[in-house]
LUMLO-115125 format. One line per 5 residues: their letters; for each residue x, y, z of N, C-alpha, C, O, CB. Coordinates in steps of 0.05 Angstrom, whole numbers, m for minus. Glycine has a CB too. Layout:
! LUMLO-115125
a = X Y Z X Y Z X Y Z X Y Z X Y Z ~ ...
END
This chain:
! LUMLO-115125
xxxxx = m2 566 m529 9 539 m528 38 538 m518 41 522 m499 8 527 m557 ~ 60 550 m526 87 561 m515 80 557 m488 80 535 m478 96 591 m524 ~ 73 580 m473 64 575 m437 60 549 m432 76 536 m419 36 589 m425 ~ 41 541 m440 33 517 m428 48 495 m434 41 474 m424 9 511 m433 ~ 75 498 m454 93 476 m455 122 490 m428 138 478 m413 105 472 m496
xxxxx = 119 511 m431 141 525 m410 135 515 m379 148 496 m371 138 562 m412 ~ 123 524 m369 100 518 m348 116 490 m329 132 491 m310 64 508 m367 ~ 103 460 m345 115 438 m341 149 430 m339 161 423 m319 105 426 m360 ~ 157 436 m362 189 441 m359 197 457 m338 222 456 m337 200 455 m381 ~ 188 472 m320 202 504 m307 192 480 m267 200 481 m244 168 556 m321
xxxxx = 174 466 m279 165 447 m251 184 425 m248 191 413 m228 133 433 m251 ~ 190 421 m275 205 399 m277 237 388 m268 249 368 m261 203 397 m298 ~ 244 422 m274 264 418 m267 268 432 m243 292 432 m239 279 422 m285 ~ 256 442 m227 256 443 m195 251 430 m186 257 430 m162 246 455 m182 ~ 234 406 m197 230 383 m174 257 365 m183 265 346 m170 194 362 m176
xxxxx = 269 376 m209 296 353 m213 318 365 m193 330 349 m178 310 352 m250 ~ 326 394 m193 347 406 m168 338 396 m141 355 388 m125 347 442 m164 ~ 303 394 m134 304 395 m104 310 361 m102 323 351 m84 271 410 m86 ~ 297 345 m125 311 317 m118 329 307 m114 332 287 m99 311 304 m128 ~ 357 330 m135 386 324 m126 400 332 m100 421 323 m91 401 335 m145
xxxxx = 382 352 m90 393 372 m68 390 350 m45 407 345 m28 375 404 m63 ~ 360 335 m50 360 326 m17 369 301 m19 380 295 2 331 326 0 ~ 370 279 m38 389 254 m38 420 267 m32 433 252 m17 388 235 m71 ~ 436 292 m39 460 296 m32 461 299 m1 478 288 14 469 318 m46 ~ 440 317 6 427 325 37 430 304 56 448 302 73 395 331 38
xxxxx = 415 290 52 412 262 61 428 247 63 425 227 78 400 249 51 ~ 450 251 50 474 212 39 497 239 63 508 228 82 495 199 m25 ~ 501 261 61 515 282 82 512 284 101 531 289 117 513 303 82 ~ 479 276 112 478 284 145 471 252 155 472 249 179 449 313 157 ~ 465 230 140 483 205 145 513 201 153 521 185 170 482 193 123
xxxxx = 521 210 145 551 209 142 554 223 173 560 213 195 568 227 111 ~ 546 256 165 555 262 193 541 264 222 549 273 243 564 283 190 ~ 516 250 213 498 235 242 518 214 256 520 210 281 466 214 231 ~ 527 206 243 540 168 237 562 179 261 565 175 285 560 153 191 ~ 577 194 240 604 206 265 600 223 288 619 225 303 626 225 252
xxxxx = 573 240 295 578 251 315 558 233 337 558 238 361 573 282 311 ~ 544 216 326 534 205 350 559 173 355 559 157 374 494 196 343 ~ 573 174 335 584 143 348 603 152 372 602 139 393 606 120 321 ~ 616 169 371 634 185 398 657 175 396 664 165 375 625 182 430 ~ 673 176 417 705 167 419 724 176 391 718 194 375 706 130 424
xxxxx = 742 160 390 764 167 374 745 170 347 738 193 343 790 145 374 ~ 738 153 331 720 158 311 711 184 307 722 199 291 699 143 314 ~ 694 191 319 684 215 321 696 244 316 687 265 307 677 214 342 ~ 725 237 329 736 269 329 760 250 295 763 262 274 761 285 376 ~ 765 239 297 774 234 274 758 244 240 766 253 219 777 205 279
xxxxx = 734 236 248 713 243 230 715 263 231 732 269 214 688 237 230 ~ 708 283 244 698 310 251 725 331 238 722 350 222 692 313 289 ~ 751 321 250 768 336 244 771 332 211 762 347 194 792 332 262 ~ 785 309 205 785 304 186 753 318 152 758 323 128 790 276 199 ~ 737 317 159 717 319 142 718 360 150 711 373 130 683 293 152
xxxxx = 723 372 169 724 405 178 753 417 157 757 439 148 732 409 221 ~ 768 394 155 796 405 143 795 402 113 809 412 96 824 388 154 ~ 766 380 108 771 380 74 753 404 66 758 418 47 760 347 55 ~ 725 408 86 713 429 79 734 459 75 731 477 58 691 431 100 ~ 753 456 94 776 483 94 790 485 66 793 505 53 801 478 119
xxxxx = 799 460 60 824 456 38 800 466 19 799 491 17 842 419 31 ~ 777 449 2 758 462 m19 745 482 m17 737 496 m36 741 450 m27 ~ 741 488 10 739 518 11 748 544 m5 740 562 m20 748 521 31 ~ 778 531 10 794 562 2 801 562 m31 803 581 m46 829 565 23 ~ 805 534 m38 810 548 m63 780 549 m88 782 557 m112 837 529 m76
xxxxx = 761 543 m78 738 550 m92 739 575 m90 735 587 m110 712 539 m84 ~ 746 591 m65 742 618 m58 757 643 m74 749 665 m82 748 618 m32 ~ 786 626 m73 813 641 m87 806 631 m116 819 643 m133 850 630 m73 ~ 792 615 m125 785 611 m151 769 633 m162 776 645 m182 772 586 m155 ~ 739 642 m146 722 657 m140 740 692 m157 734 708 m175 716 653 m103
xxxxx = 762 689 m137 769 718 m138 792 722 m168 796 742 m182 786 726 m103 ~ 804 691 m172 808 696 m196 793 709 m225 801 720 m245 813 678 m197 ~ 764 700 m214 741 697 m241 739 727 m238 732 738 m259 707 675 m238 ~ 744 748 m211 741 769 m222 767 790 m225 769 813 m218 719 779 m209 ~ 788 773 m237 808 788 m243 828 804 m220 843 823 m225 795 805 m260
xxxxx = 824 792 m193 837 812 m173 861 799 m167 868 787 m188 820 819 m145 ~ 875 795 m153 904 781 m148 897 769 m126 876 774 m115 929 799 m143 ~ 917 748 m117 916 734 m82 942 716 m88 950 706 m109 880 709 m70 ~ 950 715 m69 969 695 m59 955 666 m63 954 658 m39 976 700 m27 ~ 949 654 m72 925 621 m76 944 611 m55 932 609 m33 922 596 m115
xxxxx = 970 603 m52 984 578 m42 990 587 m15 989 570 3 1012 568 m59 ~ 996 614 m9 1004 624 21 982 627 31 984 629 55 1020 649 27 ~ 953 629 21 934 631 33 923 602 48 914 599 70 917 645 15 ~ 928 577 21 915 559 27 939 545 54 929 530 71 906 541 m2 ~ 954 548 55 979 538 66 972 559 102 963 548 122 1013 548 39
xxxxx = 974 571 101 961 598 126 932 583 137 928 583 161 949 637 107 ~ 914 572 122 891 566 122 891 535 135 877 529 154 881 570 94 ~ 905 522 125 912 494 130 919 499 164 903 492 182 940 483 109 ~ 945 511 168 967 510 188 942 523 220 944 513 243 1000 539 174 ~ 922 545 213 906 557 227 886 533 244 881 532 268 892 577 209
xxxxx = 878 514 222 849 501 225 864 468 241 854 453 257 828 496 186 ~ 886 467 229 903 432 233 910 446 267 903 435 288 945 421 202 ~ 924 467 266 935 483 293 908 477 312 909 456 324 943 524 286 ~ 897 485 314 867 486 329 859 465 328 852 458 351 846 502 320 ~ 855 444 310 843 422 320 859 409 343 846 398 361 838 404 299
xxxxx = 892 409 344 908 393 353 904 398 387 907 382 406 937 399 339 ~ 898 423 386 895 438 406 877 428 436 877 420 459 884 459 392 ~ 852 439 399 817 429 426 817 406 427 804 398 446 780 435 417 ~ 832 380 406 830 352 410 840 342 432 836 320 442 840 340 391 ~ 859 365 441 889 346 466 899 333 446 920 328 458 880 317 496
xxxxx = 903 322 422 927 310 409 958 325 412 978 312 408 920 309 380 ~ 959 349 418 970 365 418 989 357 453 1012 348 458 950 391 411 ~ 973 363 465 979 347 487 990 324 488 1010 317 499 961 344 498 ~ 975 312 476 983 277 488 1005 272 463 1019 252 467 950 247 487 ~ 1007 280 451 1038 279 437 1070 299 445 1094 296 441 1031 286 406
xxxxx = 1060 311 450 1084 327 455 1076 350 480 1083 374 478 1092 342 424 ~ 1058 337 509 1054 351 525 1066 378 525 1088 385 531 1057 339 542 ~ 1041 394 515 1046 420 511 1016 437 526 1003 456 517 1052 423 475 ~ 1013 420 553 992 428 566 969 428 554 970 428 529 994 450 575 ~ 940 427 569 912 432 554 911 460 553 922 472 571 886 420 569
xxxxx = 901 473 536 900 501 534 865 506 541 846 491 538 912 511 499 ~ 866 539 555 840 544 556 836 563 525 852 568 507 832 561 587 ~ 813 569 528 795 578 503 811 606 504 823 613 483 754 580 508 ~ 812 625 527 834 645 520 862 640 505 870 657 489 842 655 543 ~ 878 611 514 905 614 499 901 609 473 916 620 457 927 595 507
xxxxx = 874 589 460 871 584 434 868 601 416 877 600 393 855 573 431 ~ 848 627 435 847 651 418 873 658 412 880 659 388 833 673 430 ~ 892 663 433 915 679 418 936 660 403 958 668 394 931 698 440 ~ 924 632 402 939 618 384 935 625 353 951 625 335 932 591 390 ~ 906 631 354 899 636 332 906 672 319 908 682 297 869 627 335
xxxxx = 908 680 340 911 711 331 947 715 323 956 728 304 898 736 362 ~ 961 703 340 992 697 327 997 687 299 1013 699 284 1004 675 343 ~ 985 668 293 974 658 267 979 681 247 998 689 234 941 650 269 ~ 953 687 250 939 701 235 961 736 224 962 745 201 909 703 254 ~ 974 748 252 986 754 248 1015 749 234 1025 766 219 981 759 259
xxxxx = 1025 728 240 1043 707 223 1036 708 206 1054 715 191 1046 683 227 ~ 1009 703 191 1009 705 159 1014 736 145 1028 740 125 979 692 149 ~ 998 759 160 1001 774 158 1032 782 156 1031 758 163 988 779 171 ~ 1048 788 155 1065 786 162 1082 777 140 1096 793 128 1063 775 182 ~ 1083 749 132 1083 736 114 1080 749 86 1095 755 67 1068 720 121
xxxxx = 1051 752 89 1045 761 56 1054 788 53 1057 796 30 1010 760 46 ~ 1060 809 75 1071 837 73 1101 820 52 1105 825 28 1079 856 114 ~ 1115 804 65 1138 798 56 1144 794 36 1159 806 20 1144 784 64 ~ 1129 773 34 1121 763 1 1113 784 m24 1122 778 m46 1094 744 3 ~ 1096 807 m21 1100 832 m36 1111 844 m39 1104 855 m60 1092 843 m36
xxxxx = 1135 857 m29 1152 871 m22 1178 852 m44 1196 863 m57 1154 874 13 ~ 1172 821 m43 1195 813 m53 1177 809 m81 1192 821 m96 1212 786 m37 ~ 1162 803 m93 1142 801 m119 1151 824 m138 1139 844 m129 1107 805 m112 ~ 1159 829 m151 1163 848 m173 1162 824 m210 1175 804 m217 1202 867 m163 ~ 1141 840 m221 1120 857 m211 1094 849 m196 1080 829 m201 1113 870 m231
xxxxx = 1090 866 m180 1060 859 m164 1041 881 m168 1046 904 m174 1064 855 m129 ~ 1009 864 m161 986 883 m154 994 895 m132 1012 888 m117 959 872 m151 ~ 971 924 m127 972 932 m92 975 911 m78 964 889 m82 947 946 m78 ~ 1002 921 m48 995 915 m31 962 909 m25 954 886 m25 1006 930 m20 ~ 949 928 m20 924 937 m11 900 901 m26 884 885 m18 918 978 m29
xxxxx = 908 904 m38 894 881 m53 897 842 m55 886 820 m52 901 890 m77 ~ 917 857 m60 940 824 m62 930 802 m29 918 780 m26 990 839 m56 ~ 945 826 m9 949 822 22 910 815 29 900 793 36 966 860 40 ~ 899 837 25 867 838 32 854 815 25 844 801 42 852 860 17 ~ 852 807 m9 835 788 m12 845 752 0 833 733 10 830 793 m44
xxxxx = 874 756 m6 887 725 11 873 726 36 854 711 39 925 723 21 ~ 883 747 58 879 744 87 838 739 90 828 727 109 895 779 104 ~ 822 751 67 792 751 65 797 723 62 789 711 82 774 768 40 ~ 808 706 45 801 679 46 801 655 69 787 636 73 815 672 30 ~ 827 668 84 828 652 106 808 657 130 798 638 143 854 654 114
xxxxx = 803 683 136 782 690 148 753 687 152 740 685 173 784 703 146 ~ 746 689 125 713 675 119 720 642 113 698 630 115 694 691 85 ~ 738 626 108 739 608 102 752 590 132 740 574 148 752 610 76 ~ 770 596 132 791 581 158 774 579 192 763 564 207 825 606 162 ~ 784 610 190 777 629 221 747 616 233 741 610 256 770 670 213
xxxxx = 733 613 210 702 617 210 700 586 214 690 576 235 686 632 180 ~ 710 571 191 700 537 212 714 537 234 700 530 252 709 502 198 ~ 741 544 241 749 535 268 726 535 292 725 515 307 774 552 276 ~ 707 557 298 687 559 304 672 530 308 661 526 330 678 576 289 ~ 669 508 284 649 489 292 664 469 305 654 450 318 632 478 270
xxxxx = 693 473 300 715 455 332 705 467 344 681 459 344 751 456 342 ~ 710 495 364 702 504 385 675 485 395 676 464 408 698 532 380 ~ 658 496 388 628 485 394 629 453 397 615 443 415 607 494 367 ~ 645 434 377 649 400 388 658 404 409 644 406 429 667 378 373 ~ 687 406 408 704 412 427 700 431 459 713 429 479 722 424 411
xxxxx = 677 447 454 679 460 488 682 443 506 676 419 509 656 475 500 ~ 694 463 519 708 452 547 693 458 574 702 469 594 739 466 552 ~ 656 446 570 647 449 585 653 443 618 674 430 624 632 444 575 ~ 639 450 635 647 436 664 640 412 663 624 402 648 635 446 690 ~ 655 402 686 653 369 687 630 359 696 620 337 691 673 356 706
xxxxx = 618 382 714 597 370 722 565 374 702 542 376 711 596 381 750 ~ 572 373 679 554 390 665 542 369 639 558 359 622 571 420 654 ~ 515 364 638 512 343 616 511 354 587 493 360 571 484 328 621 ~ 534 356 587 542 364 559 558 348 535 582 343 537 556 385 563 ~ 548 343 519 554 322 501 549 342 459 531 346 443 523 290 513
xxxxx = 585 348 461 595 363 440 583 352 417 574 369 402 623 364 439 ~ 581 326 408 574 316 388 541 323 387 535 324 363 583 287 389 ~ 525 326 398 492 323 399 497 359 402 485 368 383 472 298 433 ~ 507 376 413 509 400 414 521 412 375 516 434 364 530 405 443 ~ 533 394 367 536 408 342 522 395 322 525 403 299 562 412 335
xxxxx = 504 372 329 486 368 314 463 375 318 445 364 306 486 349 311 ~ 456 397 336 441 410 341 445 442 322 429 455 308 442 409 369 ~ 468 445 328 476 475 311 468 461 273 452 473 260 524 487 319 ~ 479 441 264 477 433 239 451 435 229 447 448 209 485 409 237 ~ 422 416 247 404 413 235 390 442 239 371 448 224 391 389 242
xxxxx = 395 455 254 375 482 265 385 496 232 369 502 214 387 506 304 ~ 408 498 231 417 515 211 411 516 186 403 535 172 437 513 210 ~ 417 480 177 410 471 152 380 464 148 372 456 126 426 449 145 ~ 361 467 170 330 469 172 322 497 160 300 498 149 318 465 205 ~ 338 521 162 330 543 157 334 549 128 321 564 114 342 560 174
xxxxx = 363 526 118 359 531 82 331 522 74 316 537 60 383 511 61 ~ 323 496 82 301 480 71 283 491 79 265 479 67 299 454 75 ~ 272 508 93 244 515 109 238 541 81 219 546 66 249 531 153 ~ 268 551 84 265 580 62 261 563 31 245 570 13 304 606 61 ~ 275 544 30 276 532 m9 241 529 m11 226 537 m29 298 486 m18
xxxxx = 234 514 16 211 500 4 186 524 14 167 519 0 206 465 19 ~ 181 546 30 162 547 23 166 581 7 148 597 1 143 539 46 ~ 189 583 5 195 601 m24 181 593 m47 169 608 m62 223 599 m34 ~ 184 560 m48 179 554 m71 154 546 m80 145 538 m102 193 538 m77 ~ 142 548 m57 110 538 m54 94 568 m54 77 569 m71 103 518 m21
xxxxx = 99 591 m37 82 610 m42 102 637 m39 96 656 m25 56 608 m23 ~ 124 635 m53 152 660 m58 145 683 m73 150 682 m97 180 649 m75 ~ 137 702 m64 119 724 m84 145 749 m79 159 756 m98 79 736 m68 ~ 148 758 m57 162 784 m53 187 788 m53 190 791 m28 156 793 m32 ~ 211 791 m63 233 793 m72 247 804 m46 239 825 m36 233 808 m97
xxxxx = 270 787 m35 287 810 m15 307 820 m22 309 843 m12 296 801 9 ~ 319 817 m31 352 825 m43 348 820 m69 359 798 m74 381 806 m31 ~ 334 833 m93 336 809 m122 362 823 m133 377 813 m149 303 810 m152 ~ 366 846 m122 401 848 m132 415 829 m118 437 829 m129 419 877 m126 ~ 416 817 m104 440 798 m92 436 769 m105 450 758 m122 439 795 m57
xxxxx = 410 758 m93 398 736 m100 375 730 m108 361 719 m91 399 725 m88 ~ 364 734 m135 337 736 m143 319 721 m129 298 729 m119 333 731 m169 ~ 329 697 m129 312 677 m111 299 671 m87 285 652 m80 320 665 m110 ~ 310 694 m74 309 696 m45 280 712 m41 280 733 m53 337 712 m32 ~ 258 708 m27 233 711 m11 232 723 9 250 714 23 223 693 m5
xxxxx = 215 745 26 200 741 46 192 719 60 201 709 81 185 750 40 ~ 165 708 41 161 681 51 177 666 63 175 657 85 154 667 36 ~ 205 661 35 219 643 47 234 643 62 247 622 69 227 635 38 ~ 237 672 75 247 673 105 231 663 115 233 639 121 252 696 118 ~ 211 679 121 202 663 149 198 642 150 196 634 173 182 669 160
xxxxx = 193 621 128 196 599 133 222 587 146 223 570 164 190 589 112 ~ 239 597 134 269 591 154 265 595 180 266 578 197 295 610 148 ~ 260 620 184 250 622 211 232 598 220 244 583 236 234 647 213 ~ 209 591 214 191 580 229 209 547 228 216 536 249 157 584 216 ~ 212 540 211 223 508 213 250 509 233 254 489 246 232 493 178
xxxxx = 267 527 236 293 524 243 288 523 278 299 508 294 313 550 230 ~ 266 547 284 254 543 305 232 517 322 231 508 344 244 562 301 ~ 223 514 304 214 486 309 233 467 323 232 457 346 209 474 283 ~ 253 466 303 286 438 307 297 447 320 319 438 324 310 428 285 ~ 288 474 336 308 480 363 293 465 382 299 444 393 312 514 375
xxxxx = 276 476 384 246 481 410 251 456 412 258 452 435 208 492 404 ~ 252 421 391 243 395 392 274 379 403 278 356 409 229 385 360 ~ 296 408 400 320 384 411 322 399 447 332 383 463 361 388 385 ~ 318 413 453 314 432 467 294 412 488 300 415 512 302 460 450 ~ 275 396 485 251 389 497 260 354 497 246 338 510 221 400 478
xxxxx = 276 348 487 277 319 489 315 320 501 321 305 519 268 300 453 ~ 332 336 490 363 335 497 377 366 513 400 373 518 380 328 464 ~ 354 376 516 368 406 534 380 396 564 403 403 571 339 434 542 ~ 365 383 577 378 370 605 394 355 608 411 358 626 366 358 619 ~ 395 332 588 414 310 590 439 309 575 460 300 583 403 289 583
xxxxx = 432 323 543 452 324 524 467 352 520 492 355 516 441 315 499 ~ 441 378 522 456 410 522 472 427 542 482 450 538 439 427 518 ~ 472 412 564 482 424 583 461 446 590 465 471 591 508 432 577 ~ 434 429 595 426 451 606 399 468 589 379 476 599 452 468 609 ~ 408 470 559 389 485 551 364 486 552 350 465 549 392 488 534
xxxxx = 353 510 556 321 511 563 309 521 539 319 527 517 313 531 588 ~ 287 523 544 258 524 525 270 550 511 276 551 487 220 529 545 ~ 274 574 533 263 600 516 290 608 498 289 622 478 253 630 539 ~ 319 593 512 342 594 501 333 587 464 332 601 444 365 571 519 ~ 329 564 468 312 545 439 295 566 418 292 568 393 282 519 453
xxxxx = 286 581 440 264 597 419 269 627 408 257 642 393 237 601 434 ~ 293 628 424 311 649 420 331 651 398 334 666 379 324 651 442 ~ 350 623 409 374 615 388 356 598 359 367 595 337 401 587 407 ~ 334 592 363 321 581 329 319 611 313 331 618 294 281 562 330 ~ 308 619 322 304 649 298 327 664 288 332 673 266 287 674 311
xxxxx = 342 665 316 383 677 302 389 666 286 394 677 265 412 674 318 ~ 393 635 288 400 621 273 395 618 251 413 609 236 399 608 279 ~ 362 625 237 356 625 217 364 649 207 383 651 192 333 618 216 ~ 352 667 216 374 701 198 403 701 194 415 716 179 375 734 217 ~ 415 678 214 453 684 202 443 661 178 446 667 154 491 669 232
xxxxx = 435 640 184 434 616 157 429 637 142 451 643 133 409 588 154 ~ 405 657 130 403 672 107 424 684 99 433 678 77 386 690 109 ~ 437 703 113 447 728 113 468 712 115 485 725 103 441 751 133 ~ 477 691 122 515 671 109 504 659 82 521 649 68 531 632 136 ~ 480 659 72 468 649 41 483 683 24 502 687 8 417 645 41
xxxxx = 472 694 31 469 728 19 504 728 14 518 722 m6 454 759 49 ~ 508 735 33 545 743 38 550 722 8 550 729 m16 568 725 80 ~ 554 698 19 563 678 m7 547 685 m36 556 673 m55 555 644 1 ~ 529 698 m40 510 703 m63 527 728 m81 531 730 m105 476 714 m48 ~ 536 749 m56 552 769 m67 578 767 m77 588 780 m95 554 785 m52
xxxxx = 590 744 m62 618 726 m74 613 728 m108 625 741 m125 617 688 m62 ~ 589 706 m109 593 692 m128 573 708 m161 575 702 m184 584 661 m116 ~ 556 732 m146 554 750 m162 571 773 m176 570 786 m197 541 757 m153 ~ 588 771 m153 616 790 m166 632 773 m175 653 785 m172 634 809 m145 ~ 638 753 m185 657 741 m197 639 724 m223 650 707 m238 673 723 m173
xxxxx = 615 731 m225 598 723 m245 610 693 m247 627 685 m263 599 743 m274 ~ 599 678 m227 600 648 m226 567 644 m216 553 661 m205 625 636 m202 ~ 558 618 m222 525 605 m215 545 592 m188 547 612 m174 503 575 m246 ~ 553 581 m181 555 562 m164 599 558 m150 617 554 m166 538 533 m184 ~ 601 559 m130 627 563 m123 641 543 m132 665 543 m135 631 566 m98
xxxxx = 627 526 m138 643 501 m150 623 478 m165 601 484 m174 660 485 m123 ~ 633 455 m167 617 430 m173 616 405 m153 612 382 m161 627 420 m199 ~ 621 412 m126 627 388 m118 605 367 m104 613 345 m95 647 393 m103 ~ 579 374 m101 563 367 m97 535 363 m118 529 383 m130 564 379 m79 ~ 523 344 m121 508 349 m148 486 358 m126 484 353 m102 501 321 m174
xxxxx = 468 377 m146 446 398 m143 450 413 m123 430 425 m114 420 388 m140 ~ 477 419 m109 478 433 m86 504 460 m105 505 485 m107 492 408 m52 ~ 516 442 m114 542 465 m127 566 462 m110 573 439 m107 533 502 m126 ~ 578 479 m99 610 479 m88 609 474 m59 588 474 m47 628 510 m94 ~ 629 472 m49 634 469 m13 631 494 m2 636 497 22 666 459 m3
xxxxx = 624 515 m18 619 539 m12 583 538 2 573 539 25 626 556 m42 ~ 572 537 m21 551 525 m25 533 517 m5 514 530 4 557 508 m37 ~ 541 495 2 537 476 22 540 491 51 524 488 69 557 452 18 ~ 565 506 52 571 510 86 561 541 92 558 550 115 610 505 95 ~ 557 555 71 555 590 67 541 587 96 555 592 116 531 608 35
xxxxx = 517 579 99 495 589 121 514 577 156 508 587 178 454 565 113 ~ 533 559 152 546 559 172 558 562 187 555 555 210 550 557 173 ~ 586 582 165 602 595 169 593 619 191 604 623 213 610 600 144 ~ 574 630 182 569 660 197 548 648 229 543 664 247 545 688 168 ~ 541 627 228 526 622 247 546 616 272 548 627 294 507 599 239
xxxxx = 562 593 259 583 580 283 597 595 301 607 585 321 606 567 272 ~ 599 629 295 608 643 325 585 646 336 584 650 361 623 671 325 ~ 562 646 320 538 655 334 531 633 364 523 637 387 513 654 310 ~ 538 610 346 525 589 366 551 580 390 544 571 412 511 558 346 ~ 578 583 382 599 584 401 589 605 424 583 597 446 626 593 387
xxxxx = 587 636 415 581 660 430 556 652 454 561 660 477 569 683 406 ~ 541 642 452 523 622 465 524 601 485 512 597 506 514 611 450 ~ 543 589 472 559 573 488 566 583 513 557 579 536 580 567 475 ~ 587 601 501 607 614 525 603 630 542 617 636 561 626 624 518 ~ 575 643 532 572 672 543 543 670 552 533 689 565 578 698 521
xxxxx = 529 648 546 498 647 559 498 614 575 496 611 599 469 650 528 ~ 499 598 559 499 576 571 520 561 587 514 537 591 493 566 557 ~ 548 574 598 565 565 603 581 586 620 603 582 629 573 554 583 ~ 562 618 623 576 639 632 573 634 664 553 647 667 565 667 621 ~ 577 626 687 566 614 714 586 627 725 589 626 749 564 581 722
END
């Protein structure tokens, strides 16, 4: 009798998470359908603006993260490094940067080393800042886990500017907004393809040290759906809206896409297993933190920049 009262409850409340997950899902990619198809100023206003709050709750869910397991970080020089990296770069790929204080359009080479000056700059920085701290943790520690924050956190969205923002050729039907709502749904098709048919026929365990929850099955279901939502934007917007992209590109970049979506799930799983936290934060109901939400992103967005630059745009 026990079982069979367990049973109902254990359905119940998965169909209560997956209910919260996809009304949050839903009221999110409203929001950011809304802004990348309306275009013009709107658009990059949205885009930037909503990339910099994901950055700001990012980092300190993250530096919160590393508090819970007792290690040290700089929280304020990180988030402040983090800020200056992602605001720096938008100003950049937007031309705001330009058109306020003509400081030329930059190509994708000077941005890089805009960003690598940075970065060294912080570096740099936080050497400083330890040296003057008495008493402090290691160097080795202190310096490591700050600069980890900005890196998986900062470094890593600047990536989904890149991809709005390329600076495709002129003569090229390329339209940044439909190109990164292409990277979004392929990506976030590969959480849902894995939740749901994990949850429908999830027998074989892949990592149950990392993330018990995680399937075989429900890979390949990531796989198979994420591929699908390539192949279908691929066949109606590869000529007019991708600059180009073809069929086998689609059938190629759906399956990558789904193993970084996992494997940026995993990475974040080990975060939040070593700091014995359920969830990076609260800021989403049935989804958990801004961590949460973007994990499968993060690791994709060079993937799908790299693509960009180096397959579909290499001429």
């Amino acid at each position: 009798m026990p079982e069979a009262e367990t049973n109902p409850q254990k359905n119940t409340s998965k169909a209560s998470v997956f209910l919260k997950r996809l009304c949050t899902t839903l009221v999110l990619l409203g929001i950011v359908f809304f802004g990348l198809l309306n275009g013009g100023p709107l658009s990059i206003a949205l885009v930037g603006g909503l990339v910099m709050l994901l950055n700001i709750v990012g980092l300190l869910e993250f530096y919160g993260m590393v508090k819970e397991t007792q290690l040290p970080r700089f929280k304020w020089l990180g988030l402040s490094g983090g800020t200056l990296l992602l605001g720096t770069l938008f100003l950049c790929l937007s031309k705001l940067a330009d058109k306020w204080w003509q400081t030329g359009i930059p190509t994708m080479a000077n941005i890089a080393e805009i960003e690598v000056n940075i970065l060294v700059g912080m570096i740099l920085l936080l050497l400083v800042k330890r040296v003057l701290t008495h008493p402090s943790p290691p160097v080795f520690s202190i310096v490591g886990n700050t600069m980890l924050g900005v890196l998986y956190v900062s470094w890593l969205l600047g990536f989904i500017l890149k991809i709005f923002f390329y600076p495709a050729p002129a003569d090229s039907p390329f339209d940044g907004g439909i190109c990164l709502l292409f990277f979004i749904l392929v990506t976030k098709c590969s959480d849902i393809g894995a939740y749901s048919l994990g949850s429908l026929i999830g027998r074989h365990k892949m990592i149950p040290k990392v993330s018990p929850g995680k399937t075989w099955e429900g890979f390949f279901g990531a796989i198979i759906l994420s591929t699908v939502v390539a192949l279908v934007f691929a066949h109606y917007f590869g000529e007019s809206k991708l600059g180009g992209m073809k069929i086998i590109h689609a059938a190629v970049l759906g399956p990558l896409l789904a193993v970084g979506a996992v494997m940026g799930d995993l990475v974040e799983s080990v975060y939040k297993r070593d700091s014995g936290v359920k969830d990076s934060g609260a800021f989403f109901p049935g989804i958990g933190g801004i961590l949460d939400l973007i994990d499968s992103l993060l690791l994709n967005a060079p993937i799908m920049y790299l693509y960009l630059h180096l397959v579909l745009f290499n001429h």
